[in-house]
C-alpha positions as CSV (number, residue, x, y, z in Angstrom):
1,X,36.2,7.5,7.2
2,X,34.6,7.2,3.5
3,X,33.3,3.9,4.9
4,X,31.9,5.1,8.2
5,X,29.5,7.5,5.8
6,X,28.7,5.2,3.2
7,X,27.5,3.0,5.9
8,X,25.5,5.7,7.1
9,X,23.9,6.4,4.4
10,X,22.8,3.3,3.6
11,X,21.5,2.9,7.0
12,X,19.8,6.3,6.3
13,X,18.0,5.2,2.8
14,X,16.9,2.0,4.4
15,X,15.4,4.0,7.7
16,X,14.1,6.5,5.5
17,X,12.5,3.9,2.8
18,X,10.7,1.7,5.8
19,X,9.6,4.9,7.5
20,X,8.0,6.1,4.1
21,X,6.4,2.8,3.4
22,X,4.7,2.7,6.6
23,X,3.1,5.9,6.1
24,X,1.5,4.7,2.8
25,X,0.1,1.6,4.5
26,X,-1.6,3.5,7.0
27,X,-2.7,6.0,4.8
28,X,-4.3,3.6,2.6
29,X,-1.7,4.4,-0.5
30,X,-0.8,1.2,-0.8
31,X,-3.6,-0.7,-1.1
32,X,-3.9,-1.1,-4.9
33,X,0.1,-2.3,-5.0
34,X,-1.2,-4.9,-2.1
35,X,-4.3,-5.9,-4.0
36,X,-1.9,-6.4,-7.3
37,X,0.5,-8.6,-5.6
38,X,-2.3,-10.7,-3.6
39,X,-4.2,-11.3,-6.8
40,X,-1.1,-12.6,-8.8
41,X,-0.9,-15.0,-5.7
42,X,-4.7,-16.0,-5.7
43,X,-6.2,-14.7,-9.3
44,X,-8.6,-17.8,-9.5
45,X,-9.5,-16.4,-13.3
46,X,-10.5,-13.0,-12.4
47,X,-9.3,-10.2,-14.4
48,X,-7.7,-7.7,-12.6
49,X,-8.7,-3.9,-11.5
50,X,-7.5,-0.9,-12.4
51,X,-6.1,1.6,-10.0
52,X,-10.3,4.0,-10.7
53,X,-12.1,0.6,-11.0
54,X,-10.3,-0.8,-7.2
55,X,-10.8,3.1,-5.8
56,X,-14.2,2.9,-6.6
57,X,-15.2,-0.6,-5.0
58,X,-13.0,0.2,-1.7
59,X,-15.4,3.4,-1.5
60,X,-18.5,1.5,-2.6
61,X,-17.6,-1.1,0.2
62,X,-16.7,1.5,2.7
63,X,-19.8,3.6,2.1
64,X,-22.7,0.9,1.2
65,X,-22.7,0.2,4.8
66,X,-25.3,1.3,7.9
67,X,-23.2,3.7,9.4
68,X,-25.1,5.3,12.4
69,X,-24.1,7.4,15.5
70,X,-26.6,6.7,17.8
């Protein structure tokens, strides 16, 4: 029986760890920890952000748009 709910909990962590990871990438909470990981991958020489300096080009980029209703 010990087995059975070891099992279970493990099955339980890794449900519960995917489910909370999905909720940070469509929150946008993970975007910094993506943006860390693709520029080790593809730096090309440039320094890296911090977590205020990436916030504040995503909203720069997100806001320096047109954005219009009608």
């Amino acid at each position: 029986m010990p087995i059975e709910i070891t099992a279970l909990q493990s099955r339980l962590k890794t449900g519960a760890r995917r489910i909370w990871r999905g909720v940070r990438e469509w929150c946008g909470d993970a975007a910094y920890e993506r943006y860390v990981r693709s520029h080790a991958r593809n730096s090309c020489g440039l320094s890296l952000l911090s977590r205020e300096e990436f916030y504040i080009e995503q909203l720069q980029k997100r806001y320096s748009r047109v954005s219009r209703c009608c």
